[in-house]
Every structure is written in structure tokens, then in C-alpha cells.
N, C-alpha and C positions, 0 to 999 in steps of 0.2 A: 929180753922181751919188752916192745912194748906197752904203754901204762893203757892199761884194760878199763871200760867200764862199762854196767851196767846198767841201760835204760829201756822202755819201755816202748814197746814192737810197736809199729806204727802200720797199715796196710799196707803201705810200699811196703816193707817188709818181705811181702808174700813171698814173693817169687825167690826171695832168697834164701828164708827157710821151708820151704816147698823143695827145694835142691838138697840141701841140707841133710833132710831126713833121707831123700830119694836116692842121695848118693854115699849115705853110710856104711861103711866097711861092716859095721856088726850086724847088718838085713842081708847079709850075704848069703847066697846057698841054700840053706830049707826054710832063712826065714825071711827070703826076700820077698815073698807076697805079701808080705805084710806093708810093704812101703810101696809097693807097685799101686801107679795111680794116687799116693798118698798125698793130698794138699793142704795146707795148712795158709787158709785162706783169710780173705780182710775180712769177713764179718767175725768168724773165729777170734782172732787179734782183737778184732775192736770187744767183743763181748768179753771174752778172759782177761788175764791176771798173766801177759804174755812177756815177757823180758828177754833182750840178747847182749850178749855179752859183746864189744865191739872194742877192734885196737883205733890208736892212734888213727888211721886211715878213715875208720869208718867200717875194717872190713871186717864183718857177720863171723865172730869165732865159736858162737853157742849160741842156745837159747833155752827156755824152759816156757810152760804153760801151766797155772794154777787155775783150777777149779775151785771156786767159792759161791757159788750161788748159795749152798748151803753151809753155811761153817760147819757142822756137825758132820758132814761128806765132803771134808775135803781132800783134794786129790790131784795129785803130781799128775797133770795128762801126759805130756811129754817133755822128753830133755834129750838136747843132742849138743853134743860139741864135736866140730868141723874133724876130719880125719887128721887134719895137718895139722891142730891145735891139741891133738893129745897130749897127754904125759904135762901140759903147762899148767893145771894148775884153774883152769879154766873151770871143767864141772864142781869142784871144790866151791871156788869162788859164785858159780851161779845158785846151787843147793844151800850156800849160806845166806844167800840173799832172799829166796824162795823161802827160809824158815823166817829170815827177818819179813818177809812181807806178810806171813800168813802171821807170825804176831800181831804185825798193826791189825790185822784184821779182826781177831781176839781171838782165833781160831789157835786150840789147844796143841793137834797134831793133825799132819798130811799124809794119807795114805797114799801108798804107792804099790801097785801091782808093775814089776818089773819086765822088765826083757833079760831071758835067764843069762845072756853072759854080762848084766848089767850088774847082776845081782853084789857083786865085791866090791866093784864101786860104791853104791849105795850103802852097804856096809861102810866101808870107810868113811864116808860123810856124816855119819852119825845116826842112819837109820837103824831101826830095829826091827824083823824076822817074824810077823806074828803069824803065817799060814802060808796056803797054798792056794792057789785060784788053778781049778781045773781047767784042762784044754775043751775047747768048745767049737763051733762054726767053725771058719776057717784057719783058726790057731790050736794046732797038734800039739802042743806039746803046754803042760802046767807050767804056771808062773808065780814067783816067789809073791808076794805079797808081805808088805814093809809097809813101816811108819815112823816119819820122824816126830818130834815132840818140838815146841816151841820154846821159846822164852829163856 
């Protein structure tokens, strides 16, 4: 593998993780509406805590988005690593980075309401299981709700 690193989404960005999410194997099937139309846009980017994970190339292998407007709520919005970048090692490395950032922030822990086949990943990274987030509007089905811890 390529030497991987970690920097900080820039607008141009958009359009690349705007694919990203739209073309993820795991929105397949009963939860592809969930990403139908989904854009992950430059104002988006420019106001969050946006980070993608990029090879050698340049070429977009993940990314994640932190919520910190408030530290006391804060919150994993999104995380996706590229279909073809699985199994490398790739969301490990972005979720560490994601706890290192939300330390500098001073921010204790990140909640994270999951995508339920997400849920084991997150587990392996070091989150931890506190509840259930019911299904509501147009998402049928309850979602784990996780939090990592900082520091």
C-alpha cells in the first residue's frame, strides 16, 4: 500500500466525496435512500471538522466529518472509506485521527449514531455501545448509538 495521509477537505473536495458516499456498497438495497441525492457540499466542508484520507496520487480513499460547534455534542457525522480501500486499514487510521482531533479540541468524547452494518467496525476502533436511536422519518430501521472517548 501506498504511504496514506490524512488532511483536511478542502471544497474542491465535494464532488469527490459526494461520489463516495453515493456509490457505497453498504446504502445498498433497503438503505439506499439514505444516500440518494446525498451531497456533501463546500459550505458543509468549509464549516466542519472534514478530513480524507489520500494515497500517494492524491486519490480520495476516505474521509470523516466532526461536529464541534458544541463540544459537549459532539459527533461523528459521517465516515466513509472508498469500496476499493476496504479491509486496508484506512477507517482505523481516519477514526484515530478523528479522536486525535476532537482531543485538540478539548472535547471529552464523540458520539456516534451508526449505520447498522457499521456497527462492528466502530466497535473495533474503540467505540463504545451506550443505546439505541429509534427509526424515525425516512430511516426504518434503529441505529446503534456509540461513543468514543478521547485522550
Amino acid at each position: 500500500m501506498s504511504e496514506i495521509t490524512v488532511r483536511r477537505a478542502t471544497a474542491d473536495d465535494s464532488p469527490r466525496l459526494t461520489r463516495l458516499v453515493r456509490t457505497s456498497a453498504a446504502y445498498r438495497g433497503d438503505y439506499a435512500a439514505m444516500v440518494e441525492g446525498y451531497q456533501v457540499g463546500a459550505t458543509y466542508i468549509e464549516h466542519h471538522e472534514v478530513h480524507v484520507a489520500v494515497d500517494a496520487t492524491g486519490r480520495v480513499l476516505g474521509f470523516y466529518a466532526l461536529l464541534v460547534d458544541r463540544p459537549e455534542d459532539a459527533e461523528l457525522d459521517l465516515a466513509f472509506v472508498a469500496d476499493s480501500a476496504q479491509g486496508l486499514g484506512i477507517g482505523r487510521l481516519l477514526m484515530e485521527h478523528m479522536t486525535g482531533r476532537a482531543a485538540a479540541h478539548g472535547i471529552a468524547s464523540v458520539r456516534v449514531v451508526a449505520h447498522p452494518p457499521a456497527e462492528e467496525f466502530y466497535l473495533r476502533t474503540g467505540a463504545v455501545r451506550t443505546g439505541t436511536v429509534p427509526h424515525s422519518g425516512r430511516i426504518h430501521w434503529d441505529r446503534p448509538e456509540m461513543r468514543y472517548t478521547t485522550g
